[in-house]
C-alpha positions in Angstrom: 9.2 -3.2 -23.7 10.2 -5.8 -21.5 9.7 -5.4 -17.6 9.9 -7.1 -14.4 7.4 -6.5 -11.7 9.0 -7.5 -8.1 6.4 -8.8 -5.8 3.1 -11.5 -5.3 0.6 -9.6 -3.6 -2.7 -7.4 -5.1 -0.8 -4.3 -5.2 1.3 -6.4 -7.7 -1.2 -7.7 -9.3 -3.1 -4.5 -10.1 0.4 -2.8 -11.4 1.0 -5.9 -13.8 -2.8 -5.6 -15.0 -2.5 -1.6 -15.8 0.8 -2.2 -16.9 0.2 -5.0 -19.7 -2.9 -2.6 -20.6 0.2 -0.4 -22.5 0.6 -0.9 -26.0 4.3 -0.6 -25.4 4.6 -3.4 -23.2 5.4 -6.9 -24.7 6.8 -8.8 -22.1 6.0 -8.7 -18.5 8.1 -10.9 -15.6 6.5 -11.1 -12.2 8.6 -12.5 -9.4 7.7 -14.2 -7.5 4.1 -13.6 -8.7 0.8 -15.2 -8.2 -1.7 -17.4 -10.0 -3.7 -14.7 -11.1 -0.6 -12.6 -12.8 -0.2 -14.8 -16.0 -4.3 -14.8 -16.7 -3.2 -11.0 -17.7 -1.2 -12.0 -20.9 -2.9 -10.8 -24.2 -2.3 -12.6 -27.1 -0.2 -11.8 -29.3 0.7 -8.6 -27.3 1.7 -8.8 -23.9 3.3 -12.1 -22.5 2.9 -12.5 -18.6 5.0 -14.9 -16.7 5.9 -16.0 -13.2 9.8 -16.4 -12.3 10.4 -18.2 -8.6 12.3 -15.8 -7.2 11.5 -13.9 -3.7 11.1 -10.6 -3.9 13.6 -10.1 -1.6 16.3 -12.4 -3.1 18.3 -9.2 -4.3 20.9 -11.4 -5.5 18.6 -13.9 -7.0 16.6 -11.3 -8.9 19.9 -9.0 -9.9 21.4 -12.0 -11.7 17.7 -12.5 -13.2 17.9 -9.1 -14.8 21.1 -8.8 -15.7 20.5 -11.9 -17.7 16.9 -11.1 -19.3 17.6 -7.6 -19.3 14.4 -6.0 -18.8 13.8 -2.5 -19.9 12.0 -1.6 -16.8 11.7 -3.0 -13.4 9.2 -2.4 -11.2 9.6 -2.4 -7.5 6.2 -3.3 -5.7 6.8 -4.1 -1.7 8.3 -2.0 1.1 11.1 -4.5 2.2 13.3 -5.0 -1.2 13.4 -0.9 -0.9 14.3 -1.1 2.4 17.0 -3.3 1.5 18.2 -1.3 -0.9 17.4 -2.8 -4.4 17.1 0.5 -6.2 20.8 0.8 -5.5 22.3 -2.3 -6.0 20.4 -2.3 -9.8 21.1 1.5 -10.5 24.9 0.4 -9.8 24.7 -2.5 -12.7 23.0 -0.2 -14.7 19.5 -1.8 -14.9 17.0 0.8 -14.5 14.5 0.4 -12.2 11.5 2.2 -10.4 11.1 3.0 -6.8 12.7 5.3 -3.7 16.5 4.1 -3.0 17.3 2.9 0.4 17.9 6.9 1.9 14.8 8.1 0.5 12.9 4.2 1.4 13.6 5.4 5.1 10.4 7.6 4.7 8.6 3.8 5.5 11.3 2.0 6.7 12.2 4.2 9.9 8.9 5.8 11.7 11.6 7.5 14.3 13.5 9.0 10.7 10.0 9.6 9.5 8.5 11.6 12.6 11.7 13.4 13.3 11.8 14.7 9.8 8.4 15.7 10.3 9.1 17.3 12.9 11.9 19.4 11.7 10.5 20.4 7.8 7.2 21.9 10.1 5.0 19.1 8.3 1.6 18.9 10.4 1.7 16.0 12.3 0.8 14.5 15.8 2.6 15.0 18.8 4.9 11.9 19.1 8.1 10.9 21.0 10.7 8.1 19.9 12.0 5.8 22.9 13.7 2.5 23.1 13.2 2.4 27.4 9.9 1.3 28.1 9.8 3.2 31.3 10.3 6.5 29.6 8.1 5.5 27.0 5.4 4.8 29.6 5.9 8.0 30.8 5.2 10.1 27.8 2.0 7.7 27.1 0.9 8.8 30.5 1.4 12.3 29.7 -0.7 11.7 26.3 -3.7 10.1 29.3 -3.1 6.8 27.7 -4.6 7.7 24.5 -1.9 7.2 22.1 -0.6 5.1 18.7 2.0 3.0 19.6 4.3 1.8 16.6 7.1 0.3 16.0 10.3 2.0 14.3 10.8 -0.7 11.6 8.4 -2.8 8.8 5.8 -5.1 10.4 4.0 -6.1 7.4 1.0 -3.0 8.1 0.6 -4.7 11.8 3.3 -2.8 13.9 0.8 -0.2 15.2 -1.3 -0.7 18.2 -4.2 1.6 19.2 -4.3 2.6 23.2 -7.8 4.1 24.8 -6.0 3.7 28.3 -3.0 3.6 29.9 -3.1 -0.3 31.1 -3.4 -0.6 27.3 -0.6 1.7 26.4 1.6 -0.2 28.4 0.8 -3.5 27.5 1.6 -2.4 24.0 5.1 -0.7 24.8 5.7 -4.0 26.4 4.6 -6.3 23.8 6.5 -4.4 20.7 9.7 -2.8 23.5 10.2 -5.7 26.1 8.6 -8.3 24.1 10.0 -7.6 20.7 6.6 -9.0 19.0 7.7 -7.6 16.3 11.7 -8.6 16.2 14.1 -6.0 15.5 11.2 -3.6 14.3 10.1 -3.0 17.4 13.8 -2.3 18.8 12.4 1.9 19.0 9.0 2.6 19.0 6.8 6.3 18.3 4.1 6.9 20.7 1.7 9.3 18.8 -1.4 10.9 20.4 -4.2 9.4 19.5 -6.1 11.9 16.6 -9.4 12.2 16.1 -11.2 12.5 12.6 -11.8 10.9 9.3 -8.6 9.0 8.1 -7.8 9.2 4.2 -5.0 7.6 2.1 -3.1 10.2 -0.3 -0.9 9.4 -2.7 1.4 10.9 -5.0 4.1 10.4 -7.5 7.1 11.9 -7.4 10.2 12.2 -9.5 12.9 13.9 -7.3 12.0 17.3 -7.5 8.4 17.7 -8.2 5.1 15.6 -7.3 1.5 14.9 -8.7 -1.2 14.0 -6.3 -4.1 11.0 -6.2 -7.7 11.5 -5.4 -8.3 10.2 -2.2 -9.0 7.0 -1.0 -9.9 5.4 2.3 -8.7 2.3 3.9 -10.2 -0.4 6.1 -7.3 -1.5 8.3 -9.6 -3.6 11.5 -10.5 -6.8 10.4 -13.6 -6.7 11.6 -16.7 -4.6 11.0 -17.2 -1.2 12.5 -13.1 -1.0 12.9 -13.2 -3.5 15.2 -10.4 -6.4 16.0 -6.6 -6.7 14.9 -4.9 -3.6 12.3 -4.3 -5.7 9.4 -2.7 -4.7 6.1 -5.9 -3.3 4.8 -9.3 -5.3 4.6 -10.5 -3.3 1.6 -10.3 0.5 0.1 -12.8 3.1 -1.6 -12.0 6.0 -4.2 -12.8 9.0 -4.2 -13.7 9.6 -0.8 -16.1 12.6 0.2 -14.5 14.2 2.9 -12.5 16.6 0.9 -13.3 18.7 -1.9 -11.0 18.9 -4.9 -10.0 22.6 -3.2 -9.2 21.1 0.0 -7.6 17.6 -1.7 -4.9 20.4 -3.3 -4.4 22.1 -0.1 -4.1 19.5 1.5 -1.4 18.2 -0.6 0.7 21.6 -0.7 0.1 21.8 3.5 2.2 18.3 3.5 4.0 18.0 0.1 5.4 21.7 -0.2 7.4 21.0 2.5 8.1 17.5 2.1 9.8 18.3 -1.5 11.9 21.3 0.7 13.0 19.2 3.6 14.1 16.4 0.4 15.9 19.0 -1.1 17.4 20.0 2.3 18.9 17.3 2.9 19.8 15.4 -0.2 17.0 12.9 -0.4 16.0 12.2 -3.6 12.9 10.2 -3.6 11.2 8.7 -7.3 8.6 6.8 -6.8 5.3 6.5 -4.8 4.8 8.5 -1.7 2.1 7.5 0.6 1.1 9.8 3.2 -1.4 8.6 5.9 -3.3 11.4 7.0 -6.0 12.4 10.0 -8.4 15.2 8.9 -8.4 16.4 12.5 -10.7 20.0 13.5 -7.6 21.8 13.8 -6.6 20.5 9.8 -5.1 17.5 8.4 -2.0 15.8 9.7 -0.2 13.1 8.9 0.0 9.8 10.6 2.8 8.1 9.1 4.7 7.9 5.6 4.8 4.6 3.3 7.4 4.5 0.0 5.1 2.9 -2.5 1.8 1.8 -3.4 -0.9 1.3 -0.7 -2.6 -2.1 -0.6 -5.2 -2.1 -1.5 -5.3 1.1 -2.7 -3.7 0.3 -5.5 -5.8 -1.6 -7.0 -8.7 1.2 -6.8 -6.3 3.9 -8.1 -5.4 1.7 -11.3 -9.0 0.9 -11.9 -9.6 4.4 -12.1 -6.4 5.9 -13.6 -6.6 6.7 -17.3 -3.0 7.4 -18.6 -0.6 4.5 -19.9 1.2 3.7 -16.6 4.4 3.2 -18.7 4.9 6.3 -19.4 3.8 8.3 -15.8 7.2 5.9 -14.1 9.1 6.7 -16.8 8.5 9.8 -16.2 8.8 9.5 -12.1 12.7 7.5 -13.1 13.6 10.2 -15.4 12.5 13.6 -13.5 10.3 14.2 -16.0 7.0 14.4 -14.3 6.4 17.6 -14.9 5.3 17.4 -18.6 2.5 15.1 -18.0 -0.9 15.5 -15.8 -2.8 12.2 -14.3 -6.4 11.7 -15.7 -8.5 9.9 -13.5 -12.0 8.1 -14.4 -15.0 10.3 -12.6 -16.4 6.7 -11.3 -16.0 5.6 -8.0 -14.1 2.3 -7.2 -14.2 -0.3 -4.1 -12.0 -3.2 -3.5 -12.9 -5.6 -0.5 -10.4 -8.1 0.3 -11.3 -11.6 0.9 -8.9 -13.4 3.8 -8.2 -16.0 5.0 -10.0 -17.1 8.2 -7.6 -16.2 11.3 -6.3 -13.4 9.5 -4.0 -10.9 10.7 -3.3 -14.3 13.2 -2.3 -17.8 12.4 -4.1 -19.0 8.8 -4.2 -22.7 6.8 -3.4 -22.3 3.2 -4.1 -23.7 0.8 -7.8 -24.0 0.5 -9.9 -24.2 -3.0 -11.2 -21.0 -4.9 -14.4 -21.5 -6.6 -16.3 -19.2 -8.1 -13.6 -16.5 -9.6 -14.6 -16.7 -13.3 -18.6 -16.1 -12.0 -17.1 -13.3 -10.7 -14.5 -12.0 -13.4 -17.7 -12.2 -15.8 -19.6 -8.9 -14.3 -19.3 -6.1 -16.3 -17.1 -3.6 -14.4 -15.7 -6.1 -12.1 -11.9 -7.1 -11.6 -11.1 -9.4 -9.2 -7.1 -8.9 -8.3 -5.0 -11.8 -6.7 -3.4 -11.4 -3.2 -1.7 -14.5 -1.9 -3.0 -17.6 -4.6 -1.5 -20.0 -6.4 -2.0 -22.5 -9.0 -1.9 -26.2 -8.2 -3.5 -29.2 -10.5 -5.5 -26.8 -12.6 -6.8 -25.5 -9.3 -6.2 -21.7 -7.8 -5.4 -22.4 -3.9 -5.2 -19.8 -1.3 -1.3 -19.1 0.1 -1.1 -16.5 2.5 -3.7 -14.3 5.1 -4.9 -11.4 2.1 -6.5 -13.8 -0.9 -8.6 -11.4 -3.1 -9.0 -7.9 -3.9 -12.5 -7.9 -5.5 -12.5 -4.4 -7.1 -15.6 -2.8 -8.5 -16.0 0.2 -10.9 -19.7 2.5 -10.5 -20.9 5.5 -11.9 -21.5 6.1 -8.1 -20.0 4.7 -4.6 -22.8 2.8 -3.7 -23.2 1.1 -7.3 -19.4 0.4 -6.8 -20.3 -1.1 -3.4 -23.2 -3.3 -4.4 -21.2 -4.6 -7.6 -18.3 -5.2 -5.3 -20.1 -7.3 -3.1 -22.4 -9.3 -5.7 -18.2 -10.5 -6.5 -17.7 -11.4 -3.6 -20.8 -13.7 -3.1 -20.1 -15.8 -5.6 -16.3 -16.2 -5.0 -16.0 -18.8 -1.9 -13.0 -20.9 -0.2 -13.1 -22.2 3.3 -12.7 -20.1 6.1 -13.2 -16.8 3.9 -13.7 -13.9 6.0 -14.2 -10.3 4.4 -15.7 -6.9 6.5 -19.2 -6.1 4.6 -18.8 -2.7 5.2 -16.3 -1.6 3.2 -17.2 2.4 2.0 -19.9 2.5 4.4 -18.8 5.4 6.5 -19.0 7.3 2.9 -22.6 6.7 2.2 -26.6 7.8 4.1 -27.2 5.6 6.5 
């Protein structure tokens, strides 16, 4: 098979990875890709290549495939789904993986996604939806100040800022409402109470009528240690976690999936692809925070390093509605992924410093070290954007994954490099 992969981030890079691992695949485009895509080709098996072409250059990448033809494309990042890729390739008959632009409003939108919540009876926080800051003040003082403020549109994983108070609750309305921090995503904000508990990642695959859920994961989203400092789009990601037993993992999933599928089926949304529920495991039961259309990063690249089946065939099987005749097989290790960033990051960041060290750390046995934002310059990899690495670690326990992930991560180094060191800590003793 020939496929295209759309995107240049770790999430990419892990699908493109798992992917060429199928002994159906032969040729594999990424676009626009990274340096560390093409190190995947296998000789005389898979070819891996890079094509300049944005991943959200619709136009640029339709005339791509309709020229190359690829077999299967692959849709990786939230914005060309928002945009509505799916639908301008289903229309020139390429076929091609991921929600269409209706059923991408699950990410897109937080208003759609919280009011449809709200009216398929899936557990979620009490929220309200405003675009006049002095009603949306109002509510936040209702909620005593503690609250999630988000903006309605994509902010690249930084639209959401946490409030303790109400001085800070304002200042956030204002900075994403009057402000527009965030441009036109922030046009309409949610204002979600502020939940209390252990926060997981789920994922599932879905393929219009039914879905299959992931272990859990957990995310790191403060740049700092001890979830301190800016959200960011994820400073690194464990799996499994141990706050829910495989009894509660599958309630949990029926609690919010059951009537996720019903409220689809409601109201005509028909949704392949990658559902990613962000959930609060609160005392009164889990609810969920927000929805994303596709991969988490960097969960992704934790999932993959423990998913068994031939990835090929589970989004075929998500395209075609055919997910019912297969079941996921997981590894029983754990995984950890810690991300490497840029100094500055989420803020202002220099690119395009050196990487040394990542064959040292591509060397240790059960080690993969997936690329974020590199590229490759003079025989040289060079950093390009705030998210560099996602060093990902495979142990027959959590803290062997931990300490394997992190003897990576020592010996990779650029200037500025700024990583949490606690990445699966709140899993483990003390």
């Amino acid at each position: 098979m020939k496929l295209l992969v759309i995107g240049s981030g770790g999430r990419e890079h892990a699908l493109v990875w798992k992917l060429a691992q199928s002994p159906r695949a032969r040729q594999i485009w990424c676009a626009p890709g990274n340096a560390g895509m093409p190190l995947e080709n296998r000789q005389g098996k898979v070819d891996v290549s890079c094509v300049p072409i944005g991943a959200e250059n619709l136009e640029g990448l339709l005339a791509f495939a309709l020229e190359n033809r690829p077999d299967l494309i692959v849709v990786g990042p939230d914005n060309p789904l928002s945009l509505g890729i799916v639908d301008l390739f289903e229309k020139h008959g390429l076929r091609i993986w991921g929600p269409n632009q209706q059923a991408a409003q699950f990410e897109s939108s937080k208003v759609f996604s919280q009011d449809f919540m709200e009216r398929h009876g899936i557990p979620t926080a009490r929220a309200g939806t405003f675009s006049d800051p002095l009603l949306a003040a109002a509510f936040a003082q209702d909620l005593g100040g503690r609250c999630a403020v988000k903006a309605d549109g994509l902010a690249l994983g930084k639209g959401v800022l946490i409030c303790h108070n109400l001085e800070e609750a304002k200042t956030a309305i204002d900075e994403i409402l009057v402000r527009q921090s965030f441009g036109a995503a922030g046009s309409q904000i949610v204002i979600q109470e502020l939940l209390e508990g252990p926060e997981i990642s789920l994922h599932a695959l879905c393929d219009g009528t039914s879905a299959k859920l992931f272990p859990t994961a957990q995310d790191h989203k403060r740049a700092l240690e001890g979830d301190q400092g800016l959200n960011t789009g994820g400073m690194g990601t464990y799996s499994p976690t141990p706050f829910l037993s495989q009894e509660d993992l599958e309630k949990t999933g029926q609690r919010i999936l059951d009537p996720w599928i019903k409220g689809c089926a409601a109201e005509g949304i028909v949704f392949k692809g990658i559902l990613y529920p962000g959930v609060m495991l609160t005392a009164t039961g889990p609810k969920v925070l927000e929805f994303n259309a596709r991969f988490g990063d960097p969960e992704t690249q934790v999932y993959l390093m423990r998913l068994e089946n031939d990835l090929i065939d589970l989004i075929e099987a998500s395209a075609t509605g055919t997910l019912a005749h297969h079941e996921l097989r997981w590894s029983p290790k754990a995984a950890v992924c810690v991300v490497m960033a840029s100094g500055g990051y989420p803020g202002p960041i220099t690119k395009g410093q050196v990487i040394t060290g990542l064959e040292r750390a591509a060397a240790l046995p059960n080690v993969k070290v997936f690329h974020a934002a590199t590229l490759s310059k003079n025989g040289e990899i060079l950093t390009n954007g705030g998210r560099v690495l996602g060093v990902t670690a495979l142990g027959n326990t959590l803290a062997e994954a931990q300490t394997t992930a992190y003897q990576a991560v020592e010996l990779i180094h650029f200037e500025g490099v700024h990583f949490r060191r606690d990445i699966a800590a709140k899993a483990l003793p003390c």
